[in-house]
C-alpha positions in Angstrom: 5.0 -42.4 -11.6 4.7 -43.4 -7.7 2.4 -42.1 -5.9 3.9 -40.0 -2.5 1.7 -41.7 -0.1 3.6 -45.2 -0.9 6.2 -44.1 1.3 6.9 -44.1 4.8 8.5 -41.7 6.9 12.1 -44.4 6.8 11.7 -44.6 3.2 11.6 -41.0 2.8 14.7 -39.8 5.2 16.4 -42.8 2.9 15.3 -40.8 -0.2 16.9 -37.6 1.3 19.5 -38.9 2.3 20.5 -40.6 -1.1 20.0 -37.1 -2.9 22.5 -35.6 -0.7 19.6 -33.5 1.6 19.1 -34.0 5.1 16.9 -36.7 6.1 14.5 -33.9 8.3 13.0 -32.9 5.1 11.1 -36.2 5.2 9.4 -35.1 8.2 8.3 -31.8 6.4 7.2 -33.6 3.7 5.0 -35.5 6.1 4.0 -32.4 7.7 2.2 -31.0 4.3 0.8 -34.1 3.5 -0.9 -35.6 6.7 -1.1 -32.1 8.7 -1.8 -29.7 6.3 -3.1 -31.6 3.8 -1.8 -30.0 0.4 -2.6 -31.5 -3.3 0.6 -30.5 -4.6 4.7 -30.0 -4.2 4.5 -26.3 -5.1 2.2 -25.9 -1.7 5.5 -27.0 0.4 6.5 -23.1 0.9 9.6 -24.0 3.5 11.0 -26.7 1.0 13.7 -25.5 -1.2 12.6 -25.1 -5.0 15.5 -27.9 -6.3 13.9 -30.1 -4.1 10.3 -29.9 -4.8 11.8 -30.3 -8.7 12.7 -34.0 -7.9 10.0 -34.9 -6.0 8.5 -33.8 -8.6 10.1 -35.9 -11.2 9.6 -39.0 -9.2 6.5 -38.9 -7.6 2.5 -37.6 -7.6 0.4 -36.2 -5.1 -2.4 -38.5 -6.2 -6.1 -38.6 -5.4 -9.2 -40.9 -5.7 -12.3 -40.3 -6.9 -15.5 -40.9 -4.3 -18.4 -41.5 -7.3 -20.8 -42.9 -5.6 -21.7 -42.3 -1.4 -25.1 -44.1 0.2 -26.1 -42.8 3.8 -28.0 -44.1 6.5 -28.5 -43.6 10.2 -25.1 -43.4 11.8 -23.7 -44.9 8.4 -22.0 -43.7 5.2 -20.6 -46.1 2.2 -18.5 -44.8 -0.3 -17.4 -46.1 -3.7 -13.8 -44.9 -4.9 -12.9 -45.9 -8.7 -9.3 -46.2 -8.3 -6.9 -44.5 -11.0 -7.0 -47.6 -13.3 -11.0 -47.8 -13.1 -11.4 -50.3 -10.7 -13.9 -49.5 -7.4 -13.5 -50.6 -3.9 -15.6 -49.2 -1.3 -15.3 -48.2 2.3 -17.7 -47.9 5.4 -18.1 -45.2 7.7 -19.6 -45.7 11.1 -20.6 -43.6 13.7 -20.2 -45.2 17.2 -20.4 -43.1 20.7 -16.6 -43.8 21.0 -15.5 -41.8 17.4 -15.9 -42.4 13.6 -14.3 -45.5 12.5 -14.2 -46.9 8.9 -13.9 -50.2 7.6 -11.3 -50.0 4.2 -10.5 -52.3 1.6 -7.1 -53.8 1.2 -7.8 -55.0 -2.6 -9.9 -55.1 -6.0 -12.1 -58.4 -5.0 -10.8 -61.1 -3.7 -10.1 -64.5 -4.1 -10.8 -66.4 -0.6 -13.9 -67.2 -2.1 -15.9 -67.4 1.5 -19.3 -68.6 -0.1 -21.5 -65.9 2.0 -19.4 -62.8 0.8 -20.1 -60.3 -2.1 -16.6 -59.5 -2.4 -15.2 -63.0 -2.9 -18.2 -63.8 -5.3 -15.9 -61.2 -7.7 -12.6 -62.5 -7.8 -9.5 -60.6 -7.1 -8.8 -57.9 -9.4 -5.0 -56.6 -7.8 -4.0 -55.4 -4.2 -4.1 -52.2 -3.2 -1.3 -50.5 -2.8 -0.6 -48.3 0.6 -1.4 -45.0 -0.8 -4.9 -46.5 -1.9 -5.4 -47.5 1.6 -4.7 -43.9 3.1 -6.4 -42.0 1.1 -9.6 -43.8 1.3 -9.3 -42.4 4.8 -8.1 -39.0 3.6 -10.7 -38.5 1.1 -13.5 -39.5 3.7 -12.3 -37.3 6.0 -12.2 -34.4 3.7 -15.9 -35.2 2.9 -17.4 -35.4 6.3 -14.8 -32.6 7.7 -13.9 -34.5 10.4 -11.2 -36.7 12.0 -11.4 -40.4 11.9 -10.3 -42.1 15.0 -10.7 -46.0 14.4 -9.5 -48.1 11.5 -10.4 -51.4 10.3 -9.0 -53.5 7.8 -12.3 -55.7 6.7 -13.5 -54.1 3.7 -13.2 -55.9 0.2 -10.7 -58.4 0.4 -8.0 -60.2 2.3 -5.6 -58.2 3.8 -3.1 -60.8 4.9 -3.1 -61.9 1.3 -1.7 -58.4 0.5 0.3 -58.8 3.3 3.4 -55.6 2.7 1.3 -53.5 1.5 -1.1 -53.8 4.6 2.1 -53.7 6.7 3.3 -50.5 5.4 -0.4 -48.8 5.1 -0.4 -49.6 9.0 3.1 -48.2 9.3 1.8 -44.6 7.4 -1.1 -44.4 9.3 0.2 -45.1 12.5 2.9 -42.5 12.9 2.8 -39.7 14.8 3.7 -37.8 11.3 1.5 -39.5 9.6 -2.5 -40.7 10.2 -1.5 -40.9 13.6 -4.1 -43.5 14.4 -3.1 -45.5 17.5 -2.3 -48.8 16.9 -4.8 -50.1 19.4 -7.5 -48.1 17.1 -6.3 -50.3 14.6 -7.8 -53.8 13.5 -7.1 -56.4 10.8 -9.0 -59.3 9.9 -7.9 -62.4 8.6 -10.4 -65.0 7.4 -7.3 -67.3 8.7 -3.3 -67.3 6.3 -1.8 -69.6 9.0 1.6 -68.1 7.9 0.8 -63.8 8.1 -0.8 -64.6 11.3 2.5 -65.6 12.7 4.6 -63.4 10.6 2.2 -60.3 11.6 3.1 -61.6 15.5 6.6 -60.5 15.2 6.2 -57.3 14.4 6.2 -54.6 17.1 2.5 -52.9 16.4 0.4 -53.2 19.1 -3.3 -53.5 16.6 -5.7 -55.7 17.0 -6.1 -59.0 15.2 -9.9 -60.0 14.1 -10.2 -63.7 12.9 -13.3 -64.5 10.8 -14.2 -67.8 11.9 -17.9 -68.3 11.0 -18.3 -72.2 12.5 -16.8 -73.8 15.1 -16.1 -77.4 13.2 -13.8 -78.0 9.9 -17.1 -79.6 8.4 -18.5 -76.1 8.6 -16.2 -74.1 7.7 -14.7 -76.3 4.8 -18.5 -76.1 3.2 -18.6 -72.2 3.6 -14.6 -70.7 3.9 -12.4 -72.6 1.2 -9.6 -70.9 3.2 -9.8 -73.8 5.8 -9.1 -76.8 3.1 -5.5 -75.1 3.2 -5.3 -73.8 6.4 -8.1 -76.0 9.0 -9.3 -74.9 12.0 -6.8 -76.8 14.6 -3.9 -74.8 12.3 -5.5 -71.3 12.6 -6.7 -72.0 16.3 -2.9 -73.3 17.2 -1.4 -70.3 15.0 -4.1 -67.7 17.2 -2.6 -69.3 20.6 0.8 -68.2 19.6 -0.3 -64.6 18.0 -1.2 -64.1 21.7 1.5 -65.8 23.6 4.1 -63.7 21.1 2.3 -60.8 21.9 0.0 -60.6 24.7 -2.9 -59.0 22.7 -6.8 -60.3 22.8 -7.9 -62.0 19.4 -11.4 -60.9 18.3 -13.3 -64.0 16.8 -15.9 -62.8 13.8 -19.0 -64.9 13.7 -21.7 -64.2 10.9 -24.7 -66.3 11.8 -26.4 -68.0 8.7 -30.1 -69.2 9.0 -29.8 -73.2 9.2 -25.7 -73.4 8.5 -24.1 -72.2 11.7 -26.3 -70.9 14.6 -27.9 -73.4 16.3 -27.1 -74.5 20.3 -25.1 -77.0 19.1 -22.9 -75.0 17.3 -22.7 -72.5 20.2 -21.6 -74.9 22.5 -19.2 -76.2 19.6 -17.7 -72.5 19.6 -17.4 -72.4 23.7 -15.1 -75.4 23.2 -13.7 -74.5 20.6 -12.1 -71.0 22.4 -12.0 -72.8 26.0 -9.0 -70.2 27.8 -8.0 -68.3 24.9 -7.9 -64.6 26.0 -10.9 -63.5 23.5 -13.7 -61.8 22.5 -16.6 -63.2 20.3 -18.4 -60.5 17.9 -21.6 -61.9 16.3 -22.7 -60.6 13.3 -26.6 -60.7 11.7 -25.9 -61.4 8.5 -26.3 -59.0 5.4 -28.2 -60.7 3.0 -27.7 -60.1 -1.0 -29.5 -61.0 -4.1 -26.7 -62.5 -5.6 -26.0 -65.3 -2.5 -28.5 -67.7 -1.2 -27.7 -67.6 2.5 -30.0 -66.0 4.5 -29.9 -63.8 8.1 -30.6 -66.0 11.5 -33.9 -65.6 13.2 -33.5 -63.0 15.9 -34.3 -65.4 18.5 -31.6 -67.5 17.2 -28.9 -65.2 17.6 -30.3 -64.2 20.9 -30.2 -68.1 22.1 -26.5 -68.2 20.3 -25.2 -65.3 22.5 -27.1 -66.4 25.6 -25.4 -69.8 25.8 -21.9 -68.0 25.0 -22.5 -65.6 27.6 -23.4 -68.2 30.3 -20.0 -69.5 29.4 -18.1 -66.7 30.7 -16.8 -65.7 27.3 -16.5 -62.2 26.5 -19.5 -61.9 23.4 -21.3 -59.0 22.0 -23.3 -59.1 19.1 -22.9 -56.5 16.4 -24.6 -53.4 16.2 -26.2 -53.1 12.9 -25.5 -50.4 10.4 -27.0 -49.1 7.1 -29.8 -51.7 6.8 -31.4 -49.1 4.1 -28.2 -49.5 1.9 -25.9 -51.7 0.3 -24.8 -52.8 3.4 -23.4 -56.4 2.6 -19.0 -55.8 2.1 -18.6 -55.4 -2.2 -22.4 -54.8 -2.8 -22.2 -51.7 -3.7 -18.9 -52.6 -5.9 -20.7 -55.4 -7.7 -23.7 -52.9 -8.4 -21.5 -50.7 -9.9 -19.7 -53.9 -12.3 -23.6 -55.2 -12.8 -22.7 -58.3 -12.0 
């Protein structure tokens, strides 16, 4: 049986509608399950009884189960096992601006970036919308508290599970729904040439995060199969016209590897490389994991990497670091649970 949460409001008034009801009951039915909250049809007390007996017959009030959480300062992962018994994981982060979380859009993943857990363990399925809200439901219930910012960077690619990410962003957007702005709302893509643009036409207003991690095909083709399919002169032509179509800043991800991608050379590469594109570079210390042989930049490397960014007039930050005391690196904690 489907689970409620796959539906969007439209989807819904649709429902109603084909059953004869009116098509406001949808919005009811939002009501109890965003607003209020409930775990069940028979908590809907201004829903008539008939009704609640379909929806009922066709759909669950489903749940997921958080089995494992790991805190740190300002940090909280969580590891859901998913009705069929697979686990994805989710991070919460407290920043001065609100609590956001970082969610997975799917069991592994097969991108197969050569520094990431999550791709070491290949693709499992996609998540499916309801999956996607309630690991924001269910952290929320935990830390009784609102989340205000989403992103879409967890385990997985999300623009390889590109509907389902659509209409997760739909749910969670509406004013009936999550209602998380849009502008509170990021996806990354480590670069689908195709989603990018298809993504462009659509009227949300999120943000777009592309994980670039080097500056030149020969570095990204050693590290990001992605870019043998899709290289770098596609994905940065594809990110010109994501803006032009929509007038929104792209934010380039940059995990700096010791010896593979962080030295002035490659910084100056990287300048050139975004030269007037209305951006924003976000460095990122890398996480290191037993299982992968890359390891984390030298501080001063990083600082020398930002420097010469910054003296470019490009808009650079590099990442605060969270939960450094836990299994910090996206799918460790995932692959600890699978032992593998």
């Amino acid at each position: 049986m489907e689970s409620i949460y796959n539906k969007s409001l439209n989807d819904l008034e649709q429902y109603f509608e084909n059953m004869g009801e009116k098509k406001y009951k949808a919005t009811q039915i939002f009501e109890w399950l965003y607003e209020k909250r409930v775990t069940s049809f028979q908590e809907m007390t201004n829903v008539k009884k008939s009704v609640i007996e379909q929806l009922e017959k066709d759909f669950i009030v489903d749940r997921l189960s958080i089995i494992k959480i790991e805190k740190d300062v300002e940090v909280n992962k969580y590891l859901f096992e998913l009705n069929d018994k697979t686990h994805v994981e989710s991070v919460l982060m407290m920043h001065d601006y609100g609590k956001s979380l970082c969610i997975s859009s799917q069991v592994g993943c097969n991108m197969g970036c050569k520094f990431c857990e999550s791709g070491r363990l290949k693709k499992v399925r996609n998540l499916l919308p309801s999956e996607m809200l309630l690991q924001i439901m269910m952290i929320e219930k935990e830390i009784n508290d609102r989340i205000s910012h989403i992103v879409i960077m967890g385990i997985g690619e999300p623009f390889d599970n590109y509907d389902n990410v659509v209409k997760f962003i739909e749910i969670a957007n509406n004013s009936k729904g999550l209602q998380i702005g849009s502008r509170h709302i990021t996806v990354s893509t480590c670069g689908i040439v195709p989603k990018i643009l298809e993504f462009a036409k659509l009227s949300y207003q999120v943000n777009l995060a592309i994980s670039l991690h080097g500056a030149t095909n020969e570095i990204r083709d050693k590290i990001m199969p992605i870019n043998k399919v899709y290289n770098i002169e596609l994905l940065i032509d594809a990110v010109k016209k994501y803006i032009d179509k929509t007038n929104r800043r792209v934010t380039f991800e940059y995990i700096l590897l010791d010896g593979i991608n962080d030295t002035s050379s490659d910084a100056y590469k990287l300048c050139d490389l975004v030269k007037g594109i209305n951006c924003y570079i976000n460095l990122i210390p890398y996480n290191e994991t037993n299982h992968l042989e890359f390891k984390r930049s030298k501080k001063s490397a990083i600082l020398k990497f930002y420097d010469i960014i910054k003296k470019r007039n490009i808009n650079v930050t590099i990442r605060k670091e969270f939960g450094s005391k836990i299994s910090a690196a996206c799918g460790q904690l995932r692959s600890k649970k699978e032992d593998v």
